[in-house]
N, C-alpha and C positions, 0 to 999 in steps of 0.2 A: 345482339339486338333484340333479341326476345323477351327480357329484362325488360327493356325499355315498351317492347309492344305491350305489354301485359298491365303496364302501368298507363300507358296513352292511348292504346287502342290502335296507334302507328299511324296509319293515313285512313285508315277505315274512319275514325273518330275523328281528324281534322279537313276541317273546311281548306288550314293554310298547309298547304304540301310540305311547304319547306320548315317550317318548325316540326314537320313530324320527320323530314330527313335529320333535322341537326340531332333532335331528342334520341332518334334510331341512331345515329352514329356513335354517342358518348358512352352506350351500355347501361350497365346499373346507377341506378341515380338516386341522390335521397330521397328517402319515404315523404318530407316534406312537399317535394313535389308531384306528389297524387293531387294538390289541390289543382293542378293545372287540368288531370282527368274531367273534374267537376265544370270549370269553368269551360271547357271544351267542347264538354255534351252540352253544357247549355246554349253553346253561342251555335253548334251545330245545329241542335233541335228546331232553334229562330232561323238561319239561313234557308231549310228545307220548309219551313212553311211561310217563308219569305215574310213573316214578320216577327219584330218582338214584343213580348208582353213585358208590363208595368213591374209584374215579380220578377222574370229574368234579368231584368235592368238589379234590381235589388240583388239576388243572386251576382250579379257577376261584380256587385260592388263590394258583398262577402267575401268574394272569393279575394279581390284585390285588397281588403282589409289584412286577409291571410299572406300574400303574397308580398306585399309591398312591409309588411312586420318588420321592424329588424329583430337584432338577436339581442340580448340584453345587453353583450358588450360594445354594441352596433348605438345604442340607445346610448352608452355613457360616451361612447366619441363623437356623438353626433350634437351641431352647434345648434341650439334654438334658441330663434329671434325673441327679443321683449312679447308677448302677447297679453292682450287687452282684457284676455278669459285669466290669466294668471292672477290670483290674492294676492292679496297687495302683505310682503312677508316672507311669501314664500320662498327657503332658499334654495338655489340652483347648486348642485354639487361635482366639483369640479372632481375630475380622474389625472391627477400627478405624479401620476406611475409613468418611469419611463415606456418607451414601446421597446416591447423587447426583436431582439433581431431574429430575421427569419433562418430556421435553419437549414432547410434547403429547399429549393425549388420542385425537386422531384422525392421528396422522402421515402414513396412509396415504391419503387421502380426495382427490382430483381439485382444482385448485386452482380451485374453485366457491364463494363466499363463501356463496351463500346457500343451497346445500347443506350447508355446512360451521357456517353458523349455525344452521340446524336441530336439527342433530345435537346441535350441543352445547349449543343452548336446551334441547332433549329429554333430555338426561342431565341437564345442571344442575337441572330442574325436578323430577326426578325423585327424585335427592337432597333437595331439600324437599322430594316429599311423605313419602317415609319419615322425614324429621325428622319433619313434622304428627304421623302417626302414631305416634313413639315418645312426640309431647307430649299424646297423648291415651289415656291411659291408660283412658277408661272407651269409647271409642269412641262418643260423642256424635257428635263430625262425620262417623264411617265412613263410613255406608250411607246411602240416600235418606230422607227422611222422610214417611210415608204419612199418612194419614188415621185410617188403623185403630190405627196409634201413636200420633198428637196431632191429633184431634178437629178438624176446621175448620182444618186448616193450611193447604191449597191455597187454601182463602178470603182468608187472611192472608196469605199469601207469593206474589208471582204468579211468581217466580223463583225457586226452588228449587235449592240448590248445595249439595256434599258433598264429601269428598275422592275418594269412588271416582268422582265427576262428573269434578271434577277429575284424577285421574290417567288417565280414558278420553280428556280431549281433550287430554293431553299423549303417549300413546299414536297418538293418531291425528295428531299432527304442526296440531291446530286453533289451536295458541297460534301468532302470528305473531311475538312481539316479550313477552320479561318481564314487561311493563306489564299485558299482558292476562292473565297468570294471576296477576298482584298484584289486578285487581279483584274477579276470580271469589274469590278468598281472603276479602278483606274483604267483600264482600256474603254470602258463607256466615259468618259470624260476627255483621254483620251482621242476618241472618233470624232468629239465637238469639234475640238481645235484643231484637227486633220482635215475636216468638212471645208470649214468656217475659216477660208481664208481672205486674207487682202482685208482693205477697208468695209467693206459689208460682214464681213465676221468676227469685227473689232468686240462688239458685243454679247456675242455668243460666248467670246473665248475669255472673254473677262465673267463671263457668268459662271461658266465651267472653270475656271481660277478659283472665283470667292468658293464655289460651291465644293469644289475638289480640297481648299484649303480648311476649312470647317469640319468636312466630311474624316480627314488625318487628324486632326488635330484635338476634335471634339469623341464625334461618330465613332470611327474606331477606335481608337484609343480607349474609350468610356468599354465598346465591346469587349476589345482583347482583354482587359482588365476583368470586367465580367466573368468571361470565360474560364481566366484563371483561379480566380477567385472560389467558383464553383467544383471546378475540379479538384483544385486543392480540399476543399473541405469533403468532399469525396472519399478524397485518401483516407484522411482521417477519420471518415465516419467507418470505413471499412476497415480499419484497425480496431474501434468498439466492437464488441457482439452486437449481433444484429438484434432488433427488435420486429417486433407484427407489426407491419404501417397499420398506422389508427384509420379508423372510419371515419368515412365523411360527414360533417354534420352541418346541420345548415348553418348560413352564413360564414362558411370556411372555417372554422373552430374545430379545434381538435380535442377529445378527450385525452386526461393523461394521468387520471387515477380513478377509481372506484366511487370517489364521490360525483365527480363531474359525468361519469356514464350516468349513475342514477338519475341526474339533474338533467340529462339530454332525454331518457328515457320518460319523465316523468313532462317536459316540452312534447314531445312527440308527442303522446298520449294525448295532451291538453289540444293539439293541434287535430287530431283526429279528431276529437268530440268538436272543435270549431267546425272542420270540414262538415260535421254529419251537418249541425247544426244551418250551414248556408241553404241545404233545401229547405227548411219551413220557413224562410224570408217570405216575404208575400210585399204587394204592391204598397202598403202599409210602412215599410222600412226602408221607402225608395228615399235617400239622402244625401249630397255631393261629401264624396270624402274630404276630409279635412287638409290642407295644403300643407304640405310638409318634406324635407329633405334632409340628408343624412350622407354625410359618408363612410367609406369601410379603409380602415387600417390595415390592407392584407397584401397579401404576396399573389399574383396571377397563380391560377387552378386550372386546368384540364376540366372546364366544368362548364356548361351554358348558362348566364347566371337568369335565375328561375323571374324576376321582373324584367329582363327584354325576351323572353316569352313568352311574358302577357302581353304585353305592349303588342311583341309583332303579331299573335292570335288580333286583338282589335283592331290593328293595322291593313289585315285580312280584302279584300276588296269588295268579299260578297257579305262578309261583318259590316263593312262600310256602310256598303248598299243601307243594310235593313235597319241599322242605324240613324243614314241620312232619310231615310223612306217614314220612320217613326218622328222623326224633327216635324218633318211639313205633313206628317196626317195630325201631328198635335197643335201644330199652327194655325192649319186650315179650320180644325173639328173644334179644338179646345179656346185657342187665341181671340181668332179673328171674330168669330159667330159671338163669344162671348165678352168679346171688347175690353178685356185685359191684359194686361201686362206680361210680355213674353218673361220677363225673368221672376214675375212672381207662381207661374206652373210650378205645382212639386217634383216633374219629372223633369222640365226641360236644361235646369240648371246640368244635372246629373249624367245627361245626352252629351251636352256640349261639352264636360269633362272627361267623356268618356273618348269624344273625338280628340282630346287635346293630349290624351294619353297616347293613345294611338301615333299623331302628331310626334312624340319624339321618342319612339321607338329607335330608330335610328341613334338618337345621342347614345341614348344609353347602350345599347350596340355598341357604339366607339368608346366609351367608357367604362365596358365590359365589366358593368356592374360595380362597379368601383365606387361610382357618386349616382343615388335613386332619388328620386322626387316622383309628388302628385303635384301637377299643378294646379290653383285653382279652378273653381267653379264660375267666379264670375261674381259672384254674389256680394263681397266683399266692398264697401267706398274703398275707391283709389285715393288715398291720402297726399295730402302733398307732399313732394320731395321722392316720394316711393317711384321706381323706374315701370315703368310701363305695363300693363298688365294685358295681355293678348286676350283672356280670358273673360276680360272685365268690358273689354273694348266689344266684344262679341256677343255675349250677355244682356249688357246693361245698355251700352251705345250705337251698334249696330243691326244688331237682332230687329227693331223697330223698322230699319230702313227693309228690309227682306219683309217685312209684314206688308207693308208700306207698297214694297217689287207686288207681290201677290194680288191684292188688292185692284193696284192699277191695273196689273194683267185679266185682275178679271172685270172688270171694267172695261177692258177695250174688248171683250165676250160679248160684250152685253149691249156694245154701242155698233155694232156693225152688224151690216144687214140681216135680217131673221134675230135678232136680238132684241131686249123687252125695252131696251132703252133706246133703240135706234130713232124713233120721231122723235124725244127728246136733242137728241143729236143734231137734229136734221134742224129743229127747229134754232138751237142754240141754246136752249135750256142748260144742257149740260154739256161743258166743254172737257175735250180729251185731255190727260192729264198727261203733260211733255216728260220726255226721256231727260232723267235729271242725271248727268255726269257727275258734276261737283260735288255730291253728297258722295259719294264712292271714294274721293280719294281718301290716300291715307290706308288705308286697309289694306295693302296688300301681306300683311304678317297674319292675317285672320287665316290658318288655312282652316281651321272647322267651319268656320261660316263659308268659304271660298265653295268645299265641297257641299253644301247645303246645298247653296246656287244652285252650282253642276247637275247636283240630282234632280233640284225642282227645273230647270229648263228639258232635261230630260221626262222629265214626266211633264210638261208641257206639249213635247210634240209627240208624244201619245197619240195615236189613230184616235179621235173620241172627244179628247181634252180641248181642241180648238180647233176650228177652221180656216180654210185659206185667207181668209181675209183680215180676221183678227190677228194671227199670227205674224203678217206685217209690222205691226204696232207690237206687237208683247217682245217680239225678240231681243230688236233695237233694246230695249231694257235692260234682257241678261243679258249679252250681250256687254254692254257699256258697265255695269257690277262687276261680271269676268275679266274684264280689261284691268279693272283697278286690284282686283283684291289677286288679281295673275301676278300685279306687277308687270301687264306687258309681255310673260311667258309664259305662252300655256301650249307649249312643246313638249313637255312630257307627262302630260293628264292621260294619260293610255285608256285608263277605267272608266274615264270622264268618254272617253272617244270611242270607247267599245261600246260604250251603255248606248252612246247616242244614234251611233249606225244600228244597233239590234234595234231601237224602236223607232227610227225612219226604215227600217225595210220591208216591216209593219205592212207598212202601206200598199206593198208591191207595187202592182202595175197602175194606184189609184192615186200615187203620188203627185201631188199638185204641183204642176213647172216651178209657178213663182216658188214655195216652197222649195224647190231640188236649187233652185237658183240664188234663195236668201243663205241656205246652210251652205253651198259652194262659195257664197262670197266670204261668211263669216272665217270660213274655216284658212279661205288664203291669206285672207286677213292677218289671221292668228301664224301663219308664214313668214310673213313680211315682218312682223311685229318682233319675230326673235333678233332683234337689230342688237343686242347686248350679249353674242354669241357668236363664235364665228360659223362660218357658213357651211362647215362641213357638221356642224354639231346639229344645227337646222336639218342640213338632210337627211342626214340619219334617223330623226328625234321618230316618237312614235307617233305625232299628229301627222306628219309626211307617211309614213306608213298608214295610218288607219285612213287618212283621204283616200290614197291610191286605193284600199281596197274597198273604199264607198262606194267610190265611182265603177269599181267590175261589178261588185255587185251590182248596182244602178243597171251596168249596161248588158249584163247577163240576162235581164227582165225584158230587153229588147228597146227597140229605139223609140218605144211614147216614153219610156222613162226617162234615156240619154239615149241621143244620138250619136251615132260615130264618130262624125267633123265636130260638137261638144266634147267626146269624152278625148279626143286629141287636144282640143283645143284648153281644156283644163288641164291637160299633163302637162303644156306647155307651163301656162301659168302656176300651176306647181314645182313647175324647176325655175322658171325666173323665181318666183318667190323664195324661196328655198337658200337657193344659192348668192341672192341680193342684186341681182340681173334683173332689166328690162325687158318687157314680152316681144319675141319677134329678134332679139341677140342671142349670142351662142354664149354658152357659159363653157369655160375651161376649169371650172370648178368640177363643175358635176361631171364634164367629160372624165376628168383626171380621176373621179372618185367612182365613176362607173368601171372605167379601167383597172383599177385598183384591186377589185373584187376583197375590198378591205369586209371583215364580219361584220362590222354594225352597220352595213348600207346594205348587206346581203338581202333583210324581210324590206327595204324598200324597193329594193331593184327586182326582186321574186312580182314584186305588182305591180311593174311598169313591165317586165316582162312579160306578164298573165296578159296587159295590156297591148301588147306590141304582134301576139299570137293568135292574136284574131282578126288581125288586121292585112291586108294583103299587102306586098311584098313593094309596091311601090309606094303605097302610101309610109309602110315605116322607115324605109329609104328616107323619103321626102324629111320626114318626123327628126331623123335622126340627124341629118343634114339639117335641120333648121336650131336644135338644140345645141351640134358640137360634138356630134359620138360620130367614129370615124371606127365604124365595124361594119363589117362584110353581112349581108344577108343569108341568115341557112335556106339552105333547100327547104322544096317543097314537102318531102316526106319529114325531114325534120320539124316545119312549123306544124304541122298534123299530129308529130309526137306530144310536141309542146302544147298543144290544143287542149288533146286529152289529159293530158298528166294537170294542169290547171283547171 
């Protein structure tokens, strides 16, 4: 790992922990990727003075000019569309060379059979499970199967098997030989149709049929095949004299004679004077990259590929932040004051792409670098016939309406009481402008404009930014924007829900009721609304958790903030919501999943606990009894422990 610290700095130099774990775990890496060092400090240097400058935006579009590159042989396999910049003439040259086949998956690897069989039992297996999973559309075999999901199962099953069972002990290198994760497969198939009897299990056990038939037929078979395949060439390679595995070169290429080193060597170099070259960008060079995508003709590498480590660096939460935080001080400063056009800003195009990048970190994650794209900026007319442009929709068609949110919001500042407009108001002069729904729909694929919102309602309730009274009126707004562009879910905005309790607590003990009473409505709200989910995936989600821990906070402040019989009476309404129960019914949901002590309900139930520890011992009887949890009260020296420890 030192290797790798020397070139990334390790966690000392990243904001996102976990690209500095995957970077530390691979070891030596290509020199190519020093450019991630650059782009690293710079997105660091902005997080710790909580903003970014006009040249860092430039900078880090250097950097991804260098990153998102392909290789030359990347560039001849890669399809480009008709474009409108192309001379008319111009001819496109096609590569009719066959692909040649790869020749082994581990070339490099110590000539150790039974390390080498490992290896590539562990990929090959792996490759099945994500078949499984694409053949299980409803995720039946995903997860483990509990009690609190089917009733008497551990009675019935005394061996228990899943895929994610399954892919832990292909993970931990447990499988010795194919055989053994062919029985672990068919005994999880299996358990279905052992479970799933009589006429209610008609369809479980036809699901586990198609699924079990596919899985022989396809799935393994395609593995076994694999397997041997591999091995065999193995043998034979180990009858050649051995050669030195080649070095890594970017874009998975491998050198294989004295010309092709020079010509990597002579890249490199070129690549070096690019990197030095990204620090004299200045705010001067701030430009949306140009939309473009490609794929790579290679064999899977033991490598993290160097464009979903950028992506996930911007993907970053506190990258987010100073990101979304620079959208709306150019809105407010540069847009609005100057009554222009948000996509005609030289920087804001370049923002918006920078979130859209960010945005599908994850794809390229799952297509481990296989197929890379920039997507647009936005800037472009959507032409007819062309499929729908996220980017363009957010830019060009949407962007306005968020000028538009701002506006109003400041606006309803200005018209309530102590504000320069209020006799205006009062007189009729000037009328409040109505909470517009219907302009919102349709947007919920915008996620960069979705997190604008989030930031600017966040900086909204700001100590300073507005008062109890206006904030009545400006909410209802985000609000009704967040509903559309959620699509209805906003259960796992975590960053969105952390940001917003750090700056309601702000306030401490000067927090306005109506204020604690509008974000409590909003947020059950956003509860109930998970209606396209089932209801354990609600209560686990992390807006169930960051409520619960709003409300301790809230009530740690003492009782002007929340009162005791509220912050019960909201835990309630948190589990009916939650769980798709009515206030004042007992939900057998949440009993069964409190019961459970399943891990993704564990940080909810740690803050209904924190909740339940400062409450004396009849009232959480009572509490418990009125929800549905049918648990014994601890002593009194233990609720004292519990006190403390929370």
């Amino acid at each position: 790992g030192t290797a790798a610290a020397s070139i990334m700095g390790g966690a000392t130099n990243l904001s996102c922990s976990l690209v500095a774990d995957v970077l530390l775990a691979f070891g030596q890496l290509p020199r190519s990727y020093e450019v991630l060092d650059i782009m690293t400090r710079i997105l660091d240097t902005s997080v710790q003075s909580g903003s970014i400058s006009d040249s860092a935006i430039a900078q880090i579009q250097g950097c991804l000019r260098t990153i998102f590159r392909p290789s030359q042989s990347e560039q001849s396999q890669s399809k480009q569309p008709p474009s409108k910049d192309r001379p008319e003439g111009t001819k496109i040259k096609l590569s009719l060379k066959p692909v040649k086949a790869a020749t082994s998956m581990f070339p490099d690897l110590p000539a150790d059979d039974s390390e080498y069989e490992r290896k590539i039992l562990q990929r090959v297996v792996k490759k099945a499970i994500n078949s499984m999973k694409e053949n299980d559309p409803q995720s039946l075999f995903l997860n483990p199967v509990s009690d609190a999901i089917a009733p008497g199962y551990s009675k019935i099953i005394a061996t228990p098997m899943c895929i994610r069972t399954i892919e832990e002990k292909m993970m931990n290198s447990t499988y010795k030989n194919i055989d053994e994760y062919k029985g672990d497969t068919i005994l999880m198939f299996s358990n279905c149709c052992k479970y799933n009897v009589g006429p209610a299990g008609q369809w479980f056990r036809n699901e586990a049929e198609r699924q079990k038939k596919i899985w022989r037929e396809e799935i393994f078979s395609e593995a076994k095949s694999k397997l041997k395949a591999e091995m065999t060439k193995r043998k034979n390679a180990l009858k050649r004299k051995p050669k030195a595995p080649p070095p890594l070169a970017f874009g998975g290429k491998t050198e294989k004679s004295a010309g092709a080193a020079a010509t990597t060597t002579g890249t490199r170099t070129k690549e070096v004077k690019d990197d030095a070259a990204i620090n004299n960008l200045t705010a001067h060079h701030v430009k949306p990259l140009p939309p473009w995508k490609y794929k790579r003709r290679k064999t899977e590498v033991e490598i993290p590929s160097l464009q979903c480590l950028a992506s996930m660096l911007l993907a970053d939460p506190f990258v987010m932040r100073v990101l979304v935080d620079k959208i709306q001080k150019i809105l407010r400063v540069d847009v609005l004051k100057s009554k222009r056009l948000p996509s005609g800003h030289p920087v804001l195009p370049s923002m918006f792409q920078l979130l859209n990048i960010a945005r599908i970190s994850t794809q390229l994650c799952a297509r481990k670098g296989k197929k890379c794209y920039i997507p647009d900026a936005g800037i472009r007319d959507v032409l007819d016939g062309e499929e729908f442009n996220p980017a363009y929709e957010s830019t060009r068609n949407c962007l306005p309406l968020f000028s538009k949110l701002l506006l109003d919001a400041e606006l309803d500042r200005r018209m309530v009481v102590g504000g320069d407009l209020h006799d205006a108001a009062l007189q009729d002069i000037l009328a409040r402008p109505e909470v517009q729904i219907n302009e919102w729909v349709g947007t919920s694929s915008l996620y960069d404009l979705r997190a604008v919102v989030e930031g600017a309602f966040v900086n909204l309730l700001q100590p300073g930014n507005t008062n109890e009274v206006a904030v009545q009126n400006q909410s209802p707004r985000f609000v009704a924007a967040l509903d559309n562009l959620s699509g209805g879910n906003m259960l796992n905005e975590r960053p969105f829900f952390m940001s917003l309790t750090h700056a309601l607590l702000r306030y401490k003990s000067k927090l306005a009721q109506s204020t604690r009473d509008l974000v409590t409505t909003c947020m059950i709200k956003w509860l109930k609304m998970g209606y396209s989910v089932l209801p354990e995936t609600a209560m686990c989600s992390p807006l169930h958790e960051c409520f619960m821990h709003l409300l301790n906070e809230w009530s740690s402040l003492g009782n002007v903030v929340l009162p005791r019989d509220l912050f019960l009476s909201l835990g309630e309404e948190a589990v009916a919501a939650s769980s798709g129960e009515k206030v004042g019914q007992k939900s057998n949901t949440f009993a069964n999943t409190w019961a459970s002590n399943d891990d993704s309900f564990l940080p909810v139930k740690e803050q209904y606990t924190r909740m339940l520890s400062s409450t004396p011992d009849a009232r959480v009887l009572q509490w418990k009894q009125k929800i549905g949890i049918d648990e014994p009260i601890p002593s009194s020296p233990v609720t004292d422990e519990m006190q403390v420890d929370s």
